[in-house]
Biotite code that builds the C-alpha atoms (Angstrom):
import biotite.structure as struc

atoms = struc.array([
    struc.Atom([31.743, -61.328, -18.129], chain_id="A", res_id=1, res_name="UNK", atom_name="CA", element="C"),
    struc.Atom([28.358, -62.453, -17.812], chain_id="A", res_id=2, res_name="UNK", atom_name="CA", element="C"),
    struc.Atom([25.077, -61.254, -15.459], chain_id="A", res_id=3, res_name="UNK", atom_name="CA", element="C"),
    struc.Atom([25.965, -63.722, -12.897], chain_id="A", res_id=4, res_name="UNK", atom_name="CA", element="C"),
    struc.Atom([29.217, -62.530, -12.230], chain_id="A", res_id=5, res_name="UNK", atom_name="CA", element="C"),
    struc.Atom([27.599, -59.221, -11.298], chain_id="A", res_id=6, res_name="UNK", atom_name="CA", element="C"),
    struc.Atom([25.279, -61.033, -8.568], chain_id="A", res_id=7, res_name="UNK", atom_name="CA", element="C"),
    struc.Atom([27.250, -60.081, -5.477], chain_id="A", res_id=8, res_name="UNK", atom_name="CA", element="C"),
    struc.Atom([28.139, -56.595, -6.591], chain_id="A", res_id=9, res_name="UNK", atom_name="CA", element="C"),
    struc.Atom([24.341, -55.361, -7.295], chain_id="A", res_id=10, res_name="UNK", atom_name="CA", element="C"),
    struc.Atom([23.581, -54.644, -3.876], chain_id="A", res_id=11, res_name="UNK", atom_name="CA", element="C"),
    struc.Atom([27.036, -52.349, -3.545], chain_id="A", res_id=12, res_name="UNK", atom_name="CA", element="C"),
    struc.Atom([26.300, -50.310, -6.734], chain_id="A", res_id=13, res_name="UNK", atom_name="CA", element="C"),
    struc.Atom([22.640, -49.841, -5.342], chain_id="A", res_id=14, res_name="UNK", atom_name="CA", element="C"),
    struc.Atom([24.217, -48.871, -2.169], chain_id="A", res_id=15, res_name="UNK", atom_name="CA", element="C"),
    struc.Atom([26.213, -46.493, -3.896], chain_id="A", res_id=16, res_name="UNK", atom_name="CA", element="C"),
    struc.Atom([23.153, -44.988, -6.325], chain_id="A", res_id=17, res_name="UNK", atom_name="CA", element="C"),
    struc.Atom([21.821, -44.419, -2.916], chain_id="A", res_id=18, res_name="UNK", atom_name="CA", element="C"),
    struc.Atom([23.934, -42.566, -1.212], chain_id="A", res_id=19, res_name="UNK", atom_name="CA", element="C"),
    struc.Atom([24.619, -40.731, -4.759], chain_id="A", res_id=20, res_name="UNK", atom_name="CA", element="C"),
    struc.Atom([20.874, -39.318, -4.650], chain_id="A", res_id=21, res_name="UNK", atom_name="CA", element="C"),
    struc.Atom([20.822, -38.839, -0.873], chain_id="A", res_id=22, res_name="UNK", atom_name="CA", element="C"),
    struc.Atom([23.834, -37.130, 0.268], chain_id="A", res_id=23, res_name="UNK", atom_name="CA", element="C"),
    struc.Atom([26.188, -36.308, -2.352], chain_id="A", res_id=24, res_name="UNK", atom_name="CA", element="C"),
    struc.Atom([23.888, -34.758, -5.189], chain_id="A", res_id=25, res_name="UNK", atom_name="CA", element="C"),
    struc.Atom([22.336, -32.690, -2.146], chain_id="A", res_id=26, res_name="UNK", atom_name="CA", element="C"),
    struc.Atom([25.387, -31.276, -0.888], chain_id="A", res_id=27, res_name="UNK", atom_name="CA", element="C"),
    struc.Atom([26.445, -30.470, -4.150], chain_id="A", res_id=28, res_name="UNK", atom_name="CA", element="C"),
    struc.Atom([23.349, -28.500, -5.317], chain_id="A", res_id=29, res_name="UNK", atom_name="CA", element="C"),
    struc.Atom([23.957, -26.001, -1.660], chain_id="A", res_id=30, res_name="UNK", atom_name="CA", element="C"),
    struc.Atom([27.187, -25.677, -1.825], chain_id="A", res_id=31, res_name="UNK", atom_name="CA", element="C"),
    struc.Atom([26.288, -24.372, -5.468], chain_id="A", res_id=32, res_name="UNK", atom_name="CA", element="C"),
    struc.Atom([24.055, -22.184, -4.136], chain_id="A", res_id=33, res_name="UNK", atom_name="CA", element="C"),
    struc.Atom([26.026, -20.809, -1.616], chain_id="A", res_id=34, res_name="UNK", atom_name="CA", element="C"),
    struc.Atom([28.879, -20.159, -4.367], chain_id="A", res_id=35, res_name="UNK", atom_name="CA", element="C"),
    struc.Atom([26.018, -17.822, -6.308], chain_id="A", res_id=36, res_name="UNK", atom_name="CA", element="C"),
    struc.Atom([25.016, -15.779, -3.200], chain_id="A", res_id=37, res_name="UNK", atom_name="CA", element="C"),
    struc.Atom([28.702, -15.103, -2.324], chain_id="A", res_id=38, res_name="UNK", atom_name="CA", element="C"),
    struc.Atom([29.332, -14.034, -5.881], chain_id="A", res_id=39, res_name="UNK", atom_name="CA", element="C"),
    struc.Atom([26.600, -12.224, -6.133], chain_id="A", res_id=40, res_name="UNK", atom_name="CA", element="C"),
    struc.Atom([27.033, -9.827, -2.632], chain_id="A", res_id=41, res_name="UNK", atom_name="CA", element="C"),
    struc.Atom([27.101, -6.212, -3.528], chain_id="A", res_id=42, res_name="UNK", atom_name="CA", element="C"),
    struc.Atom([27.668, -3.211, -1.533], chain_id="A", res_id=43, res_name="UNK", atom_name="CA", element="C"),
    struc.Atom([24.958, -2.153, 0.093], chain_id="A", res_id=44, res_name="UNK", atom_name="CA", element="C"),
    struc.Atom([23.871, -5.831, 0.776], chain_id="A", res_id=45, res_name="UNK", atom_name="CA", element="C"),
    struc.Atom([22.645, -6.295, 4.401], chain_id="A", res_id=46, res_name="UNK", atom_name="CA", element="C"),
    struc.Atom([24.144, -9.892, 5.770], chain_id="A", res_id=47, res_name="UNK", atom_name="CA", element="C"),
    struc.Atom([24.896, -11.994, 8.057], chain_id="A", res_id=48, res_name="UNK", atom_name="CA", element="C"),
    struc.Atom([28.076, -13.432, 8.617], chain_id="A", res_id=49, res_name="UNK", atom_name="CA", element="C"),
    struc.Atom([28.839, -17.364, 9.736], chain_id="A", res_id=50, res_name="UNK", atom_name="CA", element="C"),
    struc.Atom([29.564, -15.783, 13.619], chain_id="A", res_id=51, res_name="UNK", atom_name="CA", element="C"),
    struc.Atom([26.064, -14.160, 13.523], chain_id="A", res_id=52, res_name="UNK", atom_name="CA", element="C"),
    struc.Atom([26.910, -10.591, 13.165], chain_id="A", res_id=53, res_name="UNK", atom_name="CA", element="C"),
    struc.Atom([24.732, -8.532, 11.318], chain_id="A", res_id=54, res_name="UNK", atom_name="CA", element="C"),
    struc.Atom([25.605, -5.424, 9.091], chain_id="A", res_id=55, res_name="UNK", atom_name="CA", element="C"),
    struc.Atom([25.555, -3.780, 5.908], chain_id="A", res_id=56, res_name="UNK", atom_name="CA", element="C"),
    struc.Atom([28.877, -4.666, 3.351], chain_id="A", res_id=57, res_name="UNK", atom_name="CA", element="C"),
    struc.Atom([30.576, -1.159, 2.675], chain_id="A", res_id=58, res_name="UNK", atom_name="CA", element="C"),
    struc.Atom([33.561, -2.286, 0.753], chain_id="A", res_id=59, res_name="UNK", atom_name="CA", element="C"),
    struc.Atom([34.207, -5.463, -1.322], chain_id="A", res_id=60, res_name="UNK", atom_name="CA", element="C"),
    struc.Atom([36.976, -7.279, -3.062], chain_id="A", res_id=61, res_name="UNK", atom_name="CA", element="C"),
    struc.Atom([37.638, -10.755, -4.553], chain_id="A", res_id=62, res_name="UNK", atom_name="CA", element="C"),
    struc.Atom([38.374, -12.273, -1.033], chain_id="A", res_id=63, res_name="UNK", atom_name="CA", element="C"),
    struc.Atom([37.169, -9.394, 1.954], chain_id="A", res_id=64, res_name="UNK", atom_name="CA", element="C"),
    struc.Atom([34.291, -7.530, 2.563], chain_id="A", res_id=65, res_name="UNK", atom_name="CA", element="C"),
    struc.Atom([34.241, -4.373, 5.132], chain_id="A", res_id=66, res_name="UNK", atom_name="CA", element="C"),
    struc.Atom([30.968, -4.604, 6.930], chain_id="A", res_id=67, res_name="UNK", atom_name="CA", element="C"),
    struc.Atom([29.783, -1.708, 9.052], chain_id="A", res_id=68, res_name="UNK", atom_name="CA", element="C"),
    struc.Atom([28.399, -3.077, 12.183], chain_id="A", res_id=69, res_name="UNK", atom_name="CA", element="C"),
    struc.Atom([27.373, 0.326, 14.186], chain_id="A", res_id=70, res_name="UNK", atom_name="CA", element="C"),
    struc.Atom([27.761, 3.947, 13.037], chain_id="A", res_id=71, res_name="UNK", atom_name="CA", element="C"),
    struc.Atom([31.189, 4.112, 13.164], chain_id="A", res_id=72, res_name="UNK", atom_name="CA", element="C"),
    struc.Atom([31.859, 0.596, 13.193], chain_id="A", res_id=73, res_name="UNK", atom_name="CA", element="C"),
    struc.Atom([33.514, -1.278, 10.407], chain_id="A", res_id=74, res_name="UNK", atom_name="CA", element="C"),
    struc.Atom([34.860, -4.643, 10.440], chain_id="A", res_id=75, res_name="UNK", atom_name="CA", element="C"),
    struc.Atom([37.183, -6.527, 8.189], chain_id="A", res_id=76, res_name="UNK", atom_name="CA", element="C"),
    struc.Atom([35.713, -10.059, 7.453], chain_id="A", res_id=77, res_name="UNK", atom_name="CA", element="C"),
    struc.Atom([36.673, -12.901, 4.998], chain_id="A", res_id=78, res_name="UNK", atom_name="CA", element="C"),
    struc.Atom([34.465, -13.155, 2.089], chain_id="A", res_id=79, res_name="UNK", atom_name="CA", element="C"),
    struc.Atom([33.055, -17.021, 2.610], chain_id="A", res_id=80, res_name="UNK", atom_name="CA", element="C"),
    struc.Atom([32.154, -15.546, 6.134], chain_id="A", res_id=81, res_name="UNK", atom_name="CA", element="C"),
    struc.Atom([29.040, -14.496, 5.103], chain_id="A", res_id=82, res_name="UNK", atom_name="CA", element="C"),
    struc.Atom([25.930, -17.038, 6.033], chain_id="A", res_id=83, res_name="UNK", atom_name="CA", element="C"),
    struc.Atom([23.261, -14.948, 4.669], chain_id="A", res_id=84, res_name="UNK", atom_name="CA", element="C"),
    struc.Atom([21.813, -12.018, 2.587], chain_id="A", res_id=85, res_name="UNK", atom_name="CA", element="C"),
    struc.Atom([19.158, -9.928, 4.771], chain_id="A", res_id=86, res_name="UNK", atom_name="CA", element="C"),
    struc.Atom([16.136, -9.839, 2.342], chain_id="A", res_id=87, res_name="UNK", atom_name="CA", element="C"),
    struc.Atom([13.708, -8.618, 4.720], chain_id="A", res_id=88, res_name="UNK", atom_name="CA", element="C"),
    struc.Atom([13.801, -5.589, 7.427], chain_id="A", res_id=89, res_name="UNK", atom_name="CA", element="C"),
    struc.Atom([12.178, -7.529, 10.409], chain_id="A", res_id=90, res_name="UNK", atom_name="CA", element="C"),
    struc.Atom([15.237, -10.385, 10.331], chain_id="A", res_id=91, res_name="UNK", atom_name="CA", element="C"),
])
């Protein structure tokens, strides 16, 4: 197979390098990240989940957390619910 042959199948793999370095390797990298912030969620931890409640975790396990919402206010989410970690007070 020679250089030639290649011709009409440049423009494809440079389509493909493209899209490579513009969507895929992107995605990758944040979903990456968001894999290290939901492994690293302690108790304690004030968050925010995915529906845009806000409390402070109380209990957590491998695949729930029990967030306390109000005083006496806890509520059973699913662990990949959570959008954020609350690093400042005035969020």
């Amino acid at each position: 197979m020679n250089l030639e042959s290649l011709g009409p199948f440049i423009p494809l793999i440079l389509l493909f390098v493209l899209f490579y370095f513009l969507l895929i390797r992107p995605q990758q990298k944040q979903q990456k990240k968001r894999q290290e912030m939901l492994k690293s969620l302690n108790k304690g931890n004030r968050i925010v989940t995915i529906g845009g409640i806000h409390g402070v975790i109380k209990e957590i396990d491998d695949t729930t957390i029990s967030l306390r919402v109000a005083d006496n206010l806890n509520l059973k989410f699913a662990r990949t619910s959570v959008d954020r970690v609350i690093e400042d007070e005035n969020e």
